[in-house]
C-alpha positions in Angstrom: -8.4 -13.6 -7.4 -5.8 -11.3 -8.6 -6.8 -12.2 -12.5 -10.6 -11.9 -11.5 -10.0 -8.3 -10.8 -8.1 -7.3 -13.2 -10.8 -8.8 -16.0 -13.5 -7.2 -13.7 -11.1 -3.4 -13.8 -10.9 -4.2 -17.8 -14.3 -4.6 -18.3 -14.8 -1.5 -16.8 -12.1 0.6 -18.9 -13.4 -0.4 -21.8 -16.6 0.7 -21.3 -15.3 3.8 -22.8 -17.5 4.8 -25.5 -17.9 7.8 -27.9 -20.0 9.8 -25.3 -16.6 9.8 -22.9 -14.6 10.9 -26.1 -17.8 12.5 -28.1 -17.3 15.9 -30.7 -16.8 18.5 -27.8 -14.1 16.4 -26.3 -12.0 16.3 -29.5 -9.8 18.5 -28.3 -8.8 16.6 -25.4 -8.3 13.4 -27.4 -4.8 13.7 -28.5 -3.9 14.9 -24.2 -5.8 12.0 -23.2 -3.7 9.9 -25.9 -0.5 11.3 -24.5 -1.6 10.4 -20.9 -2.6 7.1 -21.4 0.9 6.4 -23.0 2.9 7.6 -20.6 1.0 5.9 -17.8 1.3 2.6 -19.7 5.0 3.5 -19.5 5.1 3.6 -15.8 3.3 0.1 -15.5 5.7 -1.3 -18.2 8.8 -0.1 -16.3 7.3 -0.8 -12.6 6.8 -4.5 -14.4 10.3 -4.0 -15.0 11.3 -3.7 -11.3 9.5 -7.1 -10.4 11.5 -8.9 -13.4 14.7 -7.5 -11.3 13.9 -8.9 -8.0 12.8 -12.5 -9.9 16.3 -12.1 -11.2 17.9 -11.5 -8.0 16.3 -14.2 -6.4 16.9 -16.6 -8.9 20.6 -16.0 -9.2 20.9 -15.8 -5.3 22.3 -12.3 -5.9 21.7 -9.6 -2.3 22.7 -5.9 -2.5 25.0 -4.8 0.0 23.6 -3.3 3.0 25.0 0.1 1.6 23.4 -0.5 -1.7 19.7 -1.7 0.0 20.0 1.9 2.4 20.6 4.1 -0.9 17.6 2.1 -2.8 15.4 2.7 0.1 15.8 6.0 -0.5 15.1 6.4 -3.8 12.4 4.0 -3.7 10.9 7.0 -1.2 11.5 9.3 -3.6 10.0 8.0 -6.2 7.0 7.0 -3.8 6.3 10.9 -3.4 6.7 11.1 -7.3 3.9 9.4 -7.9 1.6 10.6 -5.0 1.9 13.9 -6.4 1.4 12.5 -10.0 -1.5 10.5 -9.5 -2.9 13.3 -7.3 -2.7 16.1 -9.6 -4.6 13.9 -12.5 -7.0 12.6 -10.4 -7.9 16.1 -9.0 -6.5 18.6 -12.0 -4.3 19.7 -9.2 -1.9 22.5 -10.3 -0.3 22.6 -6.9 0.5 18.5 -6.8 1.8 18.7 -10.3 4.3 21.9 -9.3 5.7 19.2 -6.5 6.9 16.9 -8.5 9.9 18.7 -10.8 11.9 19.0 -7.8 11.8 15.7 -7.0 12.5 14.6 -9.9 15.8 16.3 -9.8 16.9 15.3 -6.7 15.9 11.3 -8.3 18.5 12.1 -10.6 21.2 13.4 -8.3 20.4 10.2 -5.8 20.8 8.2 -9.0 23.7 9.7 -10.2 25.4 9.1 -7.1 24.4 5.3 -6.6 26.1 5.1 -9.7 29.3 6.5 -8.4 29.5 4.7 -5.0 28.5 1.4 -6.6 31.5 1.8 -8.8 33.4 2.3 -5.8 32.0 -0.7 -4.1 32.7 -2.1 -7.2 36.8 -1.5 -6.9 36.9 -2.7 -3.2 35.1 -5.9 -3.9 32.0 -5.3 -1.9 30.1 -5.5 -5.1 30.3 -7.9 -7.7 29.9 -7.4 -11.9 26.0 -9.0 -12.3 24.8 -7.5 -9.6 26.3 -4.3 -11.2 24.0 -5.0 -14.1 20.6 -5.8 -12.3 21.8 -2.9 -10.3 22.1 -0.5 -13.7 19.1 -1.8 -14.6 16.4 -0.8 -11.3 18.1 2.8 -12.1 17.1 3.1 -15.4 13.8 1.9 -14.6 13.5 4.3 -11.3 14.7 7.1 -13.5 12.4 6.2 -16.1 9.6 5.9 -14.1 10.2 9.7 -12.5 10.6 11.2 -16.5 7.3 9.8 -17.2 6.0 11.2 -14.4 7.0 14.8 -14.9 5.2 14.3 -18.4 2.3 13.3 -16.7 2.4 16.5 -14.3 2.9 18.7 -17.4 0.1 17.7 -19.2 -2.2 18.2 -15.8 -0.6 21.8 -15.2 -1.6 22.3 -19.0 -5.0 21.4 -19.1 -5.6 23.3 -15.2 -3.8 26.5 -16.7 -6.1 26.4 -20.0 -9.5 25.2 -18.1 -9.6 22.3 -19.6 -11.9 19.0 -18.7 -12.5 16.0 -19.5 -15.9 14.6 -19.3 -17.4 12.6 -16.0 -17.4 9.6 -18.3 -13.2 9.5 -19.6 -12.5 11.1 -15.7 -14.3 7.7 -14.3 -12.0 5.7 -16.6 -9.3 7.7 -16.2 -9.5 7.1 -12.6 -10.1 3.4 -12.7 -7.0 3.4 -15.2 -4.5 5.2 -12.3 -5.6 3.3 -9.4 -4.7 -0.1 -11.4 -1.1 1.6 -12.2 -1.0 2.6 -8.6 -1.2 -1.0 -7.7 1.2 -1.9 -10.6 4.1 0.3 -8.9 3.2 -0.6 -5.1 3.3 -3.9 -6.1 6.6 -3.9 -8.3 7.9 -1.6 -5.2 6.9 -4.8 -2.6 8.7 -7.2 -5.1 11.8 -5.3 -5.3 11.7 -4.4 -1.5 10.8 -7.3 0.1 11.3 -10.0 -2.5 7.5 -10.7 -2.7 7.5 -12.5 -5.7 3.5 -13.4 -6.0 3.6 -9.7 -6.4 4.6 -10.6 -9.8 1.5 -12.6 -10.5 -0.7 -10.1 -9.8 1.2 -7.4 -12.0 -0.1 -8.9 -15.5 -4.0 -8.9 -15.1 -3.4 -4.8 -13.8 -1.2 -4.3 -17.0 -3.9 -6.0 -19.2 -6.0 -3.5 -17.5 -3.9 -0.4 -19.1 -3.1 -1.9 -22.3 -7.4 -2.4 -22.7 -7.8 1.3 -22.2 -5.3 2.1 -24.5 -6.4 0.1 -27.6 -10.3 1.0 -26.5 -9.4 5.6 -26.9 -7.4 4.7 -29.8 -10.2 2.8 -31.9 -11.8 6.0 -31.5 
């Protein structure tokens, strides 16, 4: 069902023709370019996030308590990242994209200090070496996720400040792209969280979805 639904999202990005990106929308080709980039980078690195709880499971590896309560945390923050995000594309929402930089810095301080008391956890044997590395890697990956974010608010701030558009057509795709990323980072969120790992079967047909769009806008 999953893979029915991602073919049936595909067909509908790539539907994207030369009247969504036609002479008067030349302008906006190269900020649509940049956008579709950097939300291809949040599916690859929520993708990411499902390959670490595979590992996890697979190596019967568990977080301490400690280390869950932190990641819970950031996992919220990150959750408001990308409410904001999504919002102020979807809507050319100046407010939602001015919500997001602070955010983002407080993602890096809670990352910056998992760090430091996973070390310490680390030295008093409550943690143990791999999970220090699955560990390093979910924090690259959050950290990640919340940079391409802030891009993504940047360019929406950019085009609200300067009036700019895009036309019904590329907004309908556009849309149809960020609701199948959306479902890429609840669902890598689930898999991380819960250890729902048929999450992780779901997660390819949505990325085939992004990568259509992408190759469809740059064949124009």
């Amino acid at each position: 069902r999953a893979h029915g639904r991602g073919r049936g999202r595909c067909r509908s990005l790539l539907s994207l023709s030369a009247q969504a990106l036609s002479t008067p929308d030349s302008r906006k080709i190269s900020k649509m370019l940049h956008t579709i980039g950097d939300f291809e980078r949040l599916g690859d690195h929520a993708a990411n996030l499902v390959e670490a709880a595979q590992e996890l499971q697979e190596k019967g590896l568990s977080f301490s308590h400690k280390a869950k309560a932190e990641l819970a945390l950031l996992q919220e923050a990150i959750g408001e990242i990308l409410n904001f995000t999504t919002k102020a594309y979807a809507e050319n929402n100046g407010e939602e994209a001015r919500m997001v930089e602070p955010i983002e810095q407080c993602v890096d301080h809670l990352v910056t200090d998992i760090k430091a008391r996973h070390i310490d956890r680390l030295q008093s044997g409550e943690c143990s070496i791999p999970l220090g590395f699955v560990l390093s890697d979910v924090l690259n990956n959050f950290e990640r996720i919340s940079d391409h974010s802030v891009n993504l608010v940047g360019a929406a701030e950019e085009m609200h400040e300067k009036h700019l558009t895009f036309t019904d057509a590329a907004k309908d795709e556009l849309t149809v792209m960020i609701g199948a990323v959306s479902e890429i980072l609840d669902l890598s969120q689930n898999a991380f969280r819960e250890r729902d790992l048929s999450a992780a079967t779901m997660v390819e047909p949505l990325e085939q979805v992004v990568d259509g769009l992408r190759d469809t806008i740059k064949s124009h």
